[in-house]
CHARMM-style PDB file with segment names, atoms N, HN, CA, C and O in Angstrom:
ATOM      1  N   UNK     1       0.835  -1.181   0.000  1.00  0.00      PROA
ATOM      2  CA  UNK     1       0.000   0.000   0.000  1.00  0.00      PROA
ATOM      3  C   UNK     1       0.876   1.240   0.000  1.00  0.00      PROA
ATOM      4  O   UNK     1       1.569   1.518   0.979  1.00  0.00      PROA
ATOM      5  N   UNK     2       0.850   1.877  -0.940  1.00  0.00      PROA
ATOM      6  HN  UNK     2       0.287   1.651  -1.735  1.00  0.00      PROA
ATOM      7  CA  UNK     2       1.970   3.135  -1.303  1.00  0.00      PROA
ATOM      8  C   UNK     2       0.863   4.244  -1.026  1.00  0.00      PROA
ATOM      9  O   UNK     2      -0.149   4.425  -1.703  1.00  0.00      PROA
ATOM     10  N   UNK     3       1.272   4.974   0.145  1.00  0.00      PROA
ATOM     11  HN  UNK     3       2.094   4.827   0.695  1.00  0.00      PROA
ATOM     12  CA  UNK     3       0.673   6.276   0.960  1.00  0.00      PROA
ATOM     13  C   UNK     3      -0.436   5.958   1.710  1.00  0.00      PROA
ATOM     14  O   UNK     3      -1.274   6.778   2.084  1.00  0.00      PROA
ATOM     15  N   UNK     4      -0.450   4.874   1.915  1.00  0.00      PROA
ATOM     16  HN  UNK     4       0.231   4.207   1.611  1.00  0.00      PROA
ATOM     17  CA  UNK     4      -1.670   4.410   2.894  1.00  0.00      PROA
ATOM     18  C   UNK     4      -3.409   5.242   3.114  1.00  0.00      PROA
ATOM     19  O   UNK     4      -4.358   5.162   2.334  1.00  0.00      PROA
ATOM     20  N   UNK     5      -3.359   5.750   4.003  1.00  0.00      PROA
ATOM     21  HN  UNK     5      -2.588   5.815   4.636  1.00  0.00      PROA
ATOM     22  CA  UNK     5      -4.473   6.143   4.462  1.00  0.00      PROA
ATOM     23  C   UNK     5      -4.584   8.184   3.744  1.00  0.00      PROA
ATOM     24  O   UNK     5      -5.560   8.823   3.351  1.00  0.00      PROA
ATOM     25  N   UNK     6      -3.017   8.601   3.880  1.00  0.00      PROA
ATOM     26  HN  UNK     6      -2.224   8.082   4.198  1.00  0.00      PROA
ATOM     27  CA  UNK     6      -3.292  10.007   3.142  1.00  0.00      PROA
ATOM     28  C   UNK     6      -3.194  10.070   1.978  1.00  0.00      PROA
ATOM     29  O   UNK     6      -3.485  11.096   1.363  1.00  0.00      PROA
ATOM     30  N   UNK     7      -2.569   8.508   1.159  1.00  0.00      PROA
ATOM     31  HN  UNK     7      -2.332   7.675   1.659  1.00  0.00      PROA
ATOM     32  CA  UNK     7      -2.531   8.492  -0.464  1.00  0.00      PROA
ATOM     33  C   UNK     7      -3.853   8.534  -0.392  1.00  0.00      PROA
ATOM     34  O   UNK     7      -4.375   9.622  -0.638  1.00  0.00      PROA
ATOM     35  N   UNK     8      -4.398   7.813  -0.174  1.00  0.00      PROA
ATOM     36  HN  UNK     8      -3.975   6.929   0.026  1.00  0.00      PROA
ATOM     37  CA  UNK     8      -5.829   7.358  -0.695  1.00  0.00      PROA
ATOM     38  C   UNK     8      -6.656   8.886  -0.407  1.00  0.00      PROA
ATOM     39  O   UNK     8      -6.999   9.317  -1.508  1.00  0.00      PROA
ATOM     40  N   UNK     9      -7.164  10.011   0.916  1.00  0.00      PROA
ATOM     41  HN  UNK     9      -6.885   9.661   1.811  1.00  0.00      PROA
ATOM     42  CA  UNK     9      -7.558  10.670   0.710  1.00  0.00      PROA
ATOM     43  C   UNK     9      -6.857  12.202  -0.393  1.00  0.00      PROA
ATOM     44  O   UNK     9      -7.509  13.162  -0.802  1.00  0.00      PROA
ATOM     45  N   UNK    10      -5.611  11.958  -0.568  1.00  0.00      PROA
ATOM     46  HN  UNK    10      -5.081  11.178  -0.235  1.00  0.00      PROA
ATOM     47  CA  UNK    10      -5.686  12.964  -1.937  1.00  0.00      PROA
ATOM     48  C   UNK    10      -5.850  12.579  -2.817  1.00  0.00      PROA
ATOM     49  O   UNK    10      -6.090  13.502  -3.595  1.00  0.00      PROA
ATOM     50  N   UNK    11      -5.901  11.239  -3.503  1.00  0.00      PROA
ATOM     51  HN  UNK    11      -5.706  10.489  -2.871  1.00  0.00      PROA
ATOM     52  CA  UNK    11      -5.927  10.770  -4.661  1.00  0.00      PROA
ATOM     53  C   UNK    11      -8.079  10.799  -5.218  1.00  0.00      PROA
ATOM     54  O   UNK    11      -8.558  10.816  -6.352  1.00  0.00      PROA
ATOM     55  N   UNK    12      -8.891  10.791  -3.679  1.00  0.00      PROA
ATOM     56  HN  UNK    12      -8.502  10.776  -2.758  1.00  0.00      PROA
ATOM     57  CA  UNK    12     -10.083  10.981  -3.466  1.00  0.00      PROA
ATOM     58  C   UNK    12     -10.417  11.982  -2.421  1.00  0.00      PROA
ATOM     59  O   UNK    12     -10.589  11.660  -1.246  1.00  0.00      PROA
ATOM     60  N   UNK    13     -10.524  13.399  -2.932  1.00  0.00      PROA
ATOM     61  HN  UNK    13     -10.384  13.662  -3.887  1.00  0.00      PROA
ATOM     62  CA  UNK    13     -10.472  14.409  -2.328  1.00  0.00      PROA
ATOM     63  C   UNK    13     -11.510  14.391  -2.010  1.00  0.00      PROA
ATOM     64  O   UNK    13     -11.529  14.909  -0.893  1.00  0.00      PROA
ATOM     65  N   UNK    14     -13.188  13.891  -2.502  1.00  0.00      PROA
ATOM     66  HN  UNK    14     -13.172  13.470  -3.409  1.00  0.00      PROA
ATOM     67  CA  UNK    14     -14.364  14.179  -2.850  1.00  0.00      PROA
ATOM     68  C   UNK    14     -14.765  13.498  -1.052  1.00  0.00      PROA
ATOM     69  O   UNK    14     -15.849  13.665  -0.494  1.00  0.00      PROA
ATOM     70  N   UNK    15     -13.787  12.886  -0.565  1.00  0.00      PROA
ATOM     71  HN  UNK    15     -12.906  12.750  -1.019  1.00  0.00      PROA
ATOM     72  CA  UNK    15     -14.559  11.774   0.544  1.00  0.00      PROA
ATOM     73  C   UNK    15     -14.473  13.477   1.572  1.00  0.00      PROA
ATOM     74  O   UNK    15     -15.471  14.144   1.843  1.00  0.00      PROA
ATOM     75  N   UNK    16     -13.419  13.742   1.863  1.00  0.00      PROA
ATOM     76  HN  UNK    16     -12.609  13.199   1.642  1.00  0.00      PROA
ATOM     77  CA  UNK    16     -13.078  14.946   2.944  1.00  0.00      PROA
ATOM     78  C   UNK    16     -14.571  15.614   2.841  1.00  0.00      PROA
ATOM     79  O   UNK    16     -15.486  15.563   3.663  1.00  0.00      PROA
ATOM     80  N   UNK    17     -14.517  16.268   1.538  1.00  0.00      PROA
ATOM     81  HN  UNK    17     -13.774  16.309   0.870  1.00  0.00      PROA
ATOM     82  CA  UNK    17     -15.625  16.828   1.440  1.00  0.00      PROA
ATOM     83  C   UNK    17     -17.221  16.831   1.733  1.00  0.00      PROA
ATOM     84  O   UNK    17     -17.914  17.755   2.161  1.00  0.00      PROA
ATOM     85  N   UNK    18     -17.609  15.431   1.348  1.00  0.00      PROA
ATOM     86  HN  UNK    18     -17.047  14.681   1.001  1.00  0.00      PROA
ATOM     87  CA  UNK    18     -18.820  14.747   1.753  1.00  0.00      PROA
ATOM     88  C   UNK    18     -18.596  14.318   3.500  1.00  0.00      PROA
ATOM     89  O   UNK    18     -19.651  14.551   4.090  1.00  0.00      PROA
ATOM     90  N   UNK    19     -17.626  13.822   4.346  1.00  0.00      PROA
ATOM     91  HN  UNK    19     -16.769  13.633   3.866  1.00  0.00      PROA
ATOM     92  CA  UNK    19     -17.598  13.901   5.383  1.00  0.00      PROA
ATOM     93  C   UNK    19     -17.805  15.349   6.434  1.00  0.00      PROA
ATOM     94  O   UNK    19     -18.250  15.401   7.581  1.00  0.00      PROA
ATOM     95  N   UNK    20     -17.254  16.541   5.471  1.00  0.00      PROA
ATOM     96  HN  UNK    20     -16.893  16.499   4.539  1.00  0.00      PROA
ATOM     97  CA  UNK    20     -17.024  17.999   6.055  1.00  0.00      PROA
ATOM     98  C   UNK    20     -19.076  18.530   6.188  1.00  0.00      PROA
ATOM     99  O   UNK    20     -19.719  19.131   7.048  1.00  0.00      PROA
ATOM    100  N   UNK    21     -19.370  18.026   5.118  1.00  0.00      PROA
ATOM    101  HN  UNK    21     -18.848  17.537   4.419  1.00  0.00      PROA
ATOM    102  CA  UNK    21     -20.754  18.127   4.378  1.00  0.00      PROA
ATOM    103  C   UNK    21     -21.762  17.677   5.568  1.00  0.00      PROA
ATOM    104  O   UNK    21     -22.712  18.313   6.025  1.00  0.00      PROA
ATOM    105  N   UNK    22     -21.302  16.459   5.918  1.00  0.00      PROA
ATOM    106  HN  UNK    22     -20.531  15.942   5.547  1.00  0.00      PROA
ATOM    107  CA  UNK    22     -21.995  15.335   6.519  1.00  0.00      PROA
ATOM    108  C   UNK    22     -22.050  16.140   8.104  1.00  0.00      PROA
ATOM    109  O   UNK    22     -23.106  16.552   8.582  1.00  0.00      PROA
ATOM    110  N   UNK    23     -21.152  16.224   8.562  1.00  0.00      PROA
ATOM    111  HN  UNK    23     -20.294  15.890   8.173  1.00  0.00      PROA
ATOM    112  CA  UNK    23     -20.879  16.995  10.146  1.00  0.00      PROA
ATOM    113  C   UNK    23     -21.439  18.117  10.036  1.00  0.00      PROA
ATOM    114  O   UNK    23     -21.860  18.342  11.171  1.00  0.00      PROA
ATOM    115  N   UNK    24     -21.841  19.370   9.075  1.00  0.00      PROA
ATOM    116  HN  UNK    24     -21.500  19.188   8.153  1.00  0.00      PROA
ATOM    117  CA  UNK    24     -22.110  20.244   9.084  1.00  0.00      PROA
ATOM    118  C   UNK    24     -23.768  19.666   8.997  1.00  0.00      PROA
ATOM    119  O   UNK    24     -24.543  20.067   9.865  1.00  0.00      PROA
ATOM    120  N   UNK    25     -24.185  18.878   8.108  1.00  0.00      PROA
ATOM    121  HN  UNK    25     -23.555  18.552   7.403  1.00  0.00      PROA
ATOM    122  CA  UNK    25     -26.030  18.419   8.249  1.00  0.00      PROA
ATOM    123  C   UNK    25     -26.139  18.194   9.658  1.00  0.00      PROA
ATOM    124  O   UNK    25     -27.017  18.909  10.141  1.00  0.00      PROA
ATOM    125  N   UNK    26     -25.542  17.432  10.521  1.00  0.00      PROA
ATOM    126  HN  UNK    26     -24.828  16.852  10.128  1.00  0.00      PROA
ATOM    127  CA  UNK    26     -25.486  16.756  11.478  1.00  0.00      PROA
ATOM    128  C   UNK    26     -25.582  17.991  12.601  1.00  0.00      PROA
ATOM    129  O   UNK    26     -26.652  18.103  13.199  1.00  0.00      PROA
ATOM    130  N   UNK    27     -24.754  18.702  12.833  1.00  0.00      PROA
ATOM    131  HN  UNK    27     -23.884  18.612  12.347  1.00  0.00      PROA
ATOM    132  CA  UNK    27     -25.155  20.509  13.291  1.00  0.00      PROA
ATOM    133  C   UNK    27     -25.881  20.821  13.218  1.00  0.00      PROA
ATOM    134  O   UNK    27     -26.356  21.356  14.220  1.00  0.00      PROA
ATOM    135  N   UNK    28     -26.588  20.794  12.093  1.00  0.00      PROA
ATOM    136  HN  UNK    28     -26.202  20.360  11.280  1.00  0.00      PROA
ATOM    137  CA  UNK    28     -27.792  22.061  11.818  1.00  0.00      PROA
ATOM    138  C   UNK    28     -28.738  20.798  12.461  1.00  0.00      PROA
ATOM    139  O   UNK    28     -29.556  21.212  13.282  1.00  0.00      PROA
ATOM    140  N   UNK    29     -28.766  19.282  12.219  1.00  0.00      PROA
ATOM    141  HN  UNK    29     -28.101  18.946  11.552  1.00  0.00      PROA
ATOM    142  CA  UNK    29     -29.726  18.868  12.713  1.00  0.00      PROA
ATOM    143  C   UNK    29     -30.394  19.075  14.192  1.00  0.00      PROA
ATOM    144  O   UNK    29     -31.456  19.495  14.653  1.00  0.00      PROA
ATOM    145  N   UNK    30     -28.910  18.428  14.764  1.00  0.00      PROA
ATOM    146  HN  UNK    30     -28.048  18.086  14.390  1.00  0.00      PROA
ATOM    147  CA  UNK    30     -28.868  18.787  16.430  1.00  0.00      PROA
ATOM    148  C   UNK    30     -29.210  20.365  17.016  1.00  0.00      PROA
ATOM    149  O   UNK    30     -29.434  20.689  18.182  1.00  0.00      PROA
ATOM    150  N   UNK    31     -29.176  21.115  15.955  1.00  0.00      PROA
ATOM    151  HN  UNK    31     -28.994  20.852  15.007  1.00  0.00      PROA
ATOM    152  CA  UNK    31     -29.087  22.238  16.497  1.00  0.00      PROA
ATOM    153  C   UNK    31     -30.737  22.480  16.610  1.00  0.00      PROA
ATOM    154  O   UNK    31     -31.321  23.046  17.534  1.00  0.00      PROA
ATOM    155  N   UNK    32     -31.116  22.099  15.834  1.00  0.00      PROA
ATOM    156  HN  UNK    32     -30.641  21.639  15.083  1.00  0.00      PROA
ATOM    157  CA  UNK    32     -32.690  22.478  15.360  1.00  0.00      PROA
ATOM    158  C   UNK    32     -33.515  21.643  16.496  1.00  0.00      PROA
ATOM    159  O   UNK    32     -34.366  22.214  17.178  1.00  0.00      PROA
ATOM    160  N   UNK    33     -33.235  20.371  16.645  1.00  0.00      PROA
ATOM    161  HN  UNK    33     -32.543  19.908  16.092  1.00  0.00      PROA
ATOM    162  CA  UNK    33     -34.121  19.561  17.708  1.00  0.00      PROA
ATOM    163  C   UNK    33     -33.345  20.264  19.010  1.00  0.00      PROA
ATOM    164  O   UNK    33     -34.182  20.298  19.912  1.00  0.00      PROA
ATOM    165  N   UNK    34     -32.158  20.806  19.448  1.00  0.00      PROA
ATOM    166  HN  UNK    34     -31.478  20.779  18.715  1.00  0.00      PROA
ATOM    167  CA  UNK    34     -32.050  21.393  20.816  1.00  0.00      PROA
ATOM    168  C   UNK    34     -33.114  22.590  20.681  1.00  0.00      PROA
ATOM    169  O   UNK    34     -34.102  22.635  21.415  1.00  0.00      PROA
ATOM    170  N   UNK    35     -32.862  23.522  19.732  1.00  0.00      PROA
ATOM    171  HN  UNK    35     -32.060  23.486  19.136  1.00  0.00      PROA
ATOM    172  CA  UNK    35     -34.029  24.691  19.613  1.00  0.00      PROA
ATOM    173  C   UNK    35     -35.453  24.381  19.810  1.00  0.00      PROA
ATOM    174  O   UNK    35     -36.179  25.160  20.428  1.00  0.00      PROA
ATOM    175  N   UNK    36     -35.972  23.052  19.210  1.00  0.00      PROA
ATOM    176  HN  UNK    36     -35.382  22.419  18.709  1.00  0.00      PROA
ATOM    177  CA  UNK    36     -37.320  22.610  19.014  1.00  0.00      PROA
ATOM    178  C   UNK    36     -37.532  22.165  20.796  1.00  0.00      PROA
ATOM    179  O   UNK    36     -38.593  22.233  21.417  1.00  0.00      PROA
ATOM    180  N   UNK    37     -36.647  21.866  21.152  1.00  0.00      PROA
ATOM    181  HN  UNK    37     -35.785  21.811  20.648  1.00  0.00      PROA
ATOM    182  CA  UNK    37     -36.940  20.952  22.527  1.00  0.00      PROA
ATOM    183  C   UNK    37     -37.108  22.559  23.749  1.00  0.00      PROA
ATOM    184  O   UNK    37     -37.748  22.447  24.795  1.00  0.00      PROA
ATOM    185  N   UNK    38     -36.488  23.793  23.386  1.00  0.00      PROA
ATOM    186  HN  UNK    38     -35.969  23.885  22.536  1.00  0.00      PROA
ATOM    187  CA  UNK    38     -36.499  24.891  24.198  1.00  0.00      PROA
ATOM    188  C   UNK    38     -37.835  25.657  23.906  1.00  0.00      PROA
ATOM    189  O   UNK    38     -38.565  26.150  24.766  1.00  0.00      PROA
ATOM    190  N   UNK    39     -37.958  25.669  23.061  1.00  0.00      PROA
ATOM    191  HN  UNK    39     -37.365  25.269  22.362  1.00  0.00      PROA
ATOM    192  CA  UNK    39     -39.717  26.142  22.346  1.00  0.00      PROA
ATOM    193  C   UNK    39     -40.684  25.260  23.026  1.00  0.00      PROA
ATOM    194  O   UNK    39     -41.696  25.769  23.509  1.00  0.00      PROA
ATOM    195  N   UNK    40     -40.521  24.243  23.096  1.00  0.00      PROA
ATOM    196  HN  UNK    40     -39.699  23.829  22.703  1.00  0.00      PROA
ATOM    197  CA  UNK    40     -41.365  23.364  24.145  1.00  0.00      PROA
ATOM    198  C   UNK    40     -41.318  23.971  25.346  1.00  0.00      PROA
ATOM    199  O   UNK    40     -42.275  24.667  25.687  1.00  0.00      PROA
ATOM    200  N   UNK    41     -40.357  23.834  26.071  1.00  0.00      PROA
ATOM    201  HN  UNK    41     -39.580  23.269  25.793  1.00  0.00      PROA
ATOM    202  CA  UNK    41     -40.322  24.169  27.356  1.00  0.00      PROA
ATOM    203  C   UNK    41     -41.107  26.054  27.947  1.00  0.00      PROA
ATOM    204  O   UNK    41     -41.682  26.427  28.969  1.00  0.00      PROA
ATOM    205  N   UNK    42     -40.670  26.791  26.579  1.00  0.00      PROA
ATOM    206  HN  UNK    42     -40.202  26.488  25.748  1.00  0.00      PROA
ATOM    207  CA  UNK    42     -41.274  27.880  26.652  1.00  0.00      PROA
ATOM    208  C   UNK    42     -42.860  28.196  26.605  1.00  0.00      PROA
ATOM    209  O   UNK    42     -43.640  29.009  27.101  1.00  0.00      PROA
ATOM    210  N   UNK    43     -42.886  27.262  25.864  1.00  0.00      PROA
ATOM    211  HN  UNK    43     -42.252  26.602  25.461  1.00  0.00      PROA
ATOM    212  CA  UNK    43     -44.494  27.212  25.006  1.00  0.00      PROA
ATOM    213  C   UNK    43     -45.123  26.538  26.813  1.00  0.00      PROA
ATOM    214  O   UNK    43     -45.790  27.195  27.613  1.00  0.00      PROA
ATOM    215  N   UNK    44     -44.757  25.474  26.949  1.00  0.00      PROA
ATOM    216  HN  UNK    44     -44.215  24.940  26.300  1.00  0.00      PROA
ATOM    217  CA  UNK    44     -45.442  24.664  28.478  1.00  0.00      PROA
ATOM    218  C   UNK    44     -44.707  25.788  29.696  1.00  0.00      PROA
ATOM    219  O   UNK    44     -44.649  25.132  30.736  1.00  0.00      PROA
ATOM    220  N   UNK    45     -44.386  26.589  29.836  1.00  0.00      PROA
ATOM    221  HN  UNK    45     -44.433  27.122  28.991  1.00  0.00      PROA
ATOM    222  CA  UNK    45     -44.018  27.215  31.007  1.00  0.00      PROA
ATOM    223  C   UNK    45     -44.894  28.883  30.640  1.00  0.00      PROA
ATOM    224  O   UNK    45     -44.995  29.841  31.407  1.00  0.00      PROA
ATOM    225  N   UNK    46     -45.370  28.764  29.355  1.00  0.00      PROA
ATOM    226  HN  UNK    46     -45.289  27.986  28.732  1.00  0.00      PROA
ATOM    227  CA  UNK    46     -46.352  30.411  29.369  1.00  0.00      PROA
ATOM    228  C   UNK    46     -47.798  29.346  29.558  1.00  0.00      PROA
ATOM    229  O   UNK    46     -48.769  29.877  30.096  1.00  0.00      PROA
ATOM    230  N   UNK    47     -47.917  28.039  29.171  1.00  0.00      PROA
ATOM    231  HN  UNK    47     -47.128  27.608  28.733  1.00  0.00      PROA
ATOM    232  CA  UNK    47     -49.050  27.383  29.503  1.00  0.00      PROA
ATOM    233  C   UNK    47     -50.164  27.581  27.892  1.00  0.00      PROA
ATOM    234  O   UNK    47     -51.375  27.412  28.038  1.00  0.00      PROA
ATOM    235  N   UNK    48     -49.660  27.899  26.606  1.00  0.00      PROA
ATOM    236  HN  UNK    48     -48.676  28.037  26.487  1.00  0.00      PROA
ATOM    237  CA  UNK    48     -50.643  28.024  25.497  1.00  0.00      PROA
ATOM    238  C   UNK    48     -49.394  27.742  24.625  1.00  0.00      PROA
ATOM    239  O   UNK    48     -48.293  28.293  24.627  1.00  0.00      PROA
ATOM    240  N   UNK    49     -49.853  26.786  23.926  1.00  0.00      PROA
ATOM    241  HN  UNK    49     -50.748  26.338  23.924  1.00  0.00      PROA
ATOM    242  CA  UNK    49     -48.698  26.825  22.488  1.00  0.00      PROA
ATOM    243  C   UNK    49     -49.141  27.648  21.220  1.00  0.00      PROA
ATOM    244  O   UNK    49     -50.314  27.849  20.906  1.00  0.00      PROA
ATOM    245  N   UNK    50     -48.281  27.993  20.692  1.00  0.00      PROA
ATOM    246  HN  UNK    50     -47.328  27.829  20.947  1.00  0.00      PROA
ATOM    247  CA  UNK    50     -48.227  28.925  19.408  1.00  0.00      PROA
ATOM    248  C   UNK    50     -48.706  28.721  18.466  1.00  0.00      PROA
ATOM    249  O   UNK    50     -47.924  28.097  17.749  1.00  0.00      PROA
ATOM    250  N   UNK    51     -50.249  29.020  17.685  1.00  0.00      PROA
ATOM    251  HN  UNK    51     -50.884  29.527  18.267  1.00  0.00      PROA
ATOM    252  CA  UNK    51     -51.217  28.548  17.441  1.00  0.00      PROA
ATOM    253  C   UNK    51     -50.427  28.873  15.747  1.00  0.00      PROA
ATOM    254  O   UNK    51     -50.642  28.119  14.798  1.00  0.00      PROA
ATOM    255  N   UNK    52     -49.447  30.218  15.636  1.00  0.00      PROA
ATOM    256  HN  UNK    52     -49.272  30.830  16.407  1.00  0.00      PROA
ATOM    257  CA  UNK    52     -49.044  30.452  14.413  1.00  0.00      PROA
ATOM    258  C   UNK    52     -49.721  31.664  13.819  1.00  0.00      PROA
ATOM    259  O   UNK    52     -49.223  32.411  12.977  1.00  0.00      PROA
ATOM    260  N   UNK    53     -51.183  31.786  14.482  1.00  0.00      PROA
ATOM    261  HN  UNK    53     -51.588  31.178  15.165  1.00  0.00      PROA
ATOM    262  CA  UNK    53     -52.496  32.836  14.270  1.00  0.00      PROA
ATOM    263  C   UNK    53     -51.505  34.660  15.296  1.00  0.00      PROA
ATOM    264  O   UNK    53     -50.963  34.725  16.399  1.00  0.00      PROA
ATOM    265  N   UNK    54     -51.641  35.343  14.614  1.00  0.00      PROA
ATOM    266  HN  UNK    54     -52.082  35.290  13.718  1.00  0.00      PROA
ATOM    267  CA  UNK    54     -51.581  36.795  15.184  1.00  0.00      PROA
ATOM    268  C   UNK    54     -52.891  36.968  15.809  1.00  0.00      PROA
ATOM    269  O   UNK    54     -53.896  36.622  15.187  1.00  0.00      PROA
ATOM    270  N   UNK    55     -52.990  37.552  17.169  1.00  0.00      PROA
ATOM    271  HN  UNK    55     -52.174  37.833  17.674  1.00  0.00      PROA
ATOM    272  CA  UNK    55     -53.734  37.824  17.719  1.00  0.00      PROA
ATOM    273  C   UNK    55     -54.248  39.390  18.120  1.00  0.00      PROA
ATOM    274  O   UNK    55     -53.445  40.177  18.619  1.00  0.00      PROA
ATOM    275  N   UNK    56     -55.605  39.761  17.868  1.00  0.00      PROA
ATOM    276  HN  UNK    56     -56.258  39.121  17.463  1.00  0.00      PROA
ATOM    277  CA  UNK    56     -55.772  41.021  17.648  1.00  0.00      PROA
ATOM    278  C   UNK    56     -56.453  41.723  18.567  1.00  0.00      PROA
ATOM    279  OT1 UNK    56     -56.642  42.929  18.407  1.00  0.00      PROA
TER     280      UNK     56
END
């Protein structure tokens, strides 16, 4: 095996990329269900959830 493990990622640059790709989906995912899980807690601690309707 000639360059082992760093031949192989320059010779396939495309993997770095889709892994860099992959961690960044993975962020925004986690990030969104921690946000979704604090909106809960807000929504049950005013006691009415957010109907989405403006109220007049």
């Amino acid at each position: 095996m000639e360059g082992g493990l760093l031949g192989f990622l320059e010779k396939n640059s495309i993997y770095i990329v889709l892994f860099i790709v992959l961690v960044v989906w993975i962020g925004i995912f986690l990030f969104l269900i921690n946000t979704d899980k604090r909106l809960k807690a807000i929504e049950k601690e005013l006691g009415k959830p957010y109907s989405g309707k403006k109220e007049n």
